[in-house]
N, C-alpha and C positions, 0 to 999 in steps of 0.2 A: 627305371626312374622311381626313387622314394616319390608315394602319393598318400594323401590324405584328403576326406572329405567331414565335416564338422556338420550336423544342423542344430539347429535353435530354436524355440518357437517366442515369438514376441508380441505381448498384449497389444500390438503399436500397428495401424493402418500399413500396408506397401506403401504408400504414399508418402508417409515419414519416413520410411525407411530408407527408399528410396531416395527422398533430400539427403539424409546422411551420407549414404553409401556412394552415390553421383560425385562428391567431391572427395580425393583420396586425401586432401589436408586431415580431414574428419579422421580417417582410417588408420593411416600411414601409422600414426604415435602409436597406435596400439597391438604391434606387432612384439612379442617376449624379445627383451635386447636390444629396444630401439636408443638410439642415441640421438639421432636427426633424420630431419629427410630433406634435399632442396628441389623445389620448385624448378622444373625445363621449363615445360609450357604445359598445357591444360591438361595434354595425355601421357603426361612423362615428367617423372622424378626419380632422385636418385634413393636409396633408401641404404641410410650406415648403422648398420647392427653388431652387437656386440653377442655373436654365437656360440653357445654354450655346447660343445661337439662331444663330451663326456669327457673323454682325457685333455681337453684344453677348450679354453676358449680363442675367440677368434674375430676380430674384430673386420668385418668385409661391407665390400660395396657393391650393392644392388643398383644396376639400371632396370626401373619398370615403366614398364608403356601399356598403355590405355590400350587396349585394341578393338571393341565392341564394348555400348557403353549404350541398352537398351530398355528405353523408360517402359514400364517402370518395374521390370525386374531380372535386368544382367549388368552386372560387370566383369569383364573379362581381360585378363590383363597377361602379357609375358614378363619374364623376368630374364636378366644377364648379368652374370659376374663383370665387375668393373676392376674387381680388387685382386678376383679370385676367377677359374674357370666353372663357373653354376653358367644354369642353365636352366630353365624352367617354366611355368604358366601357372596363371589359378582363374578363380573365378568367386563373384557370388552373387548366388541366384534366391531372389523373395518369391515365395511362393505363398499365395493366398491359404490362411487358413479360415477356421471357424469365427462368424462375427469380425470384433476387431482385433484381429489377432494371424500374425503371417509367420509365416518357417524361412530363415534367413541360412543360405547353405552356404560354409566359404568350403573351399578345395585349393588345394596347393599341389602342385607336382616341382622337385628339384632335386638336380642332378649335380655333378663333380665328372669333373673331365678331365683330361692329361694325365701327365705322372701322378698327383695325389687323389686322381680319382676313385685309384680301389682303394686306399683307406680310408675315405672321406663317406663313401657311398654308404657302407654297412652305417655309419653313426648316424648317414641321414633317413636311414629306417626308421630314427627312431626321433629324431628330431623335428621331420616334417609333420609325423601328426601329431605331437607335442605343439608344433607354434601355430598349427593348423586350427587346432581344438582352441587355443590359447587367445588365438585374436579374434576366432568368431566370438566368442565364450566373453572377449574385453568389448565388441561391438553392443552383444547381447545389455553388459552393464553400463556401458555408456548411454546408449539408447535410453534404457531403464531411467536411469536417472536424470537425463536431460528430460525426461515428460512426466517426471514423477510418479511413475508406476513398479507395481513388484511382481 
């Protein structure tokens, strides 16, 4: 299973962080090829990305579910092909740093399955730690700029 893990370190309390990261509306938009995401209920949304697979793109639907969501530094979540057969988990983890300042880790694991799974798997070598790095790396400047810090 393509994995990737991303850290970051943020001038920002876990406790802001944490506000952020607690609700996926925050999060969802800043995933590379978002196009929407809808609301199930608190621990589940759907998420519609427009995936950039090298030789095409690809327009698929993500079922994500909440699955451990512990204050005030995890959220952990699965993911399911809706559109497409994926299959996958991530996570992210605040970890205290020096003063006021935490290391926010996101981690992606996702797979492809059925008949276009072995084509699909080698591109996702390189695409998971690409949106991996991508969305922590968009949390890191959102953050930044909702507190006004650099």
């Amino acid at each position: 299973m393509p994995h990737a893990i991303h850290t970051v370190e943020l001038p920002l309390s876990n406790e802001i962080i944490w506000h952020f990261l607690k609700n996926y509306n925050n999060w969802a938009p800043l995933i590379p090829g978002y196009i929407e995401h809808e609301a199930i209920h608190d621990t589940q949304f759907t998420w519609t990305l427009l995936a950039d697979l090298g030789f095409t793109k690809k327009k698929i639907i993500l079922q994500v579910d909440i699955t451990d969501s512990v204050e005030p530094t995890d959220v952990k979540f699965n993911i399911k092909g809706l559109s497409d057969n994926f299959d996958g988990n991530g996570y992210f983890n605040i970890a205290t740093g020096n003063n006021e300042s935490a290391q926010v880790t996101g981690s992606l694991d996702l797979s492809a399955g059925g008949f276009m799974g072995m084509m699909i798997n080698p591109v996702l070598e390189s695409f998971v730690p690409k949106a991996t790095s991508d969305l922590t790396n968009s949390i890191e400047t959102k953050l930044t700029a909702l507190h006004d810090v650099k």
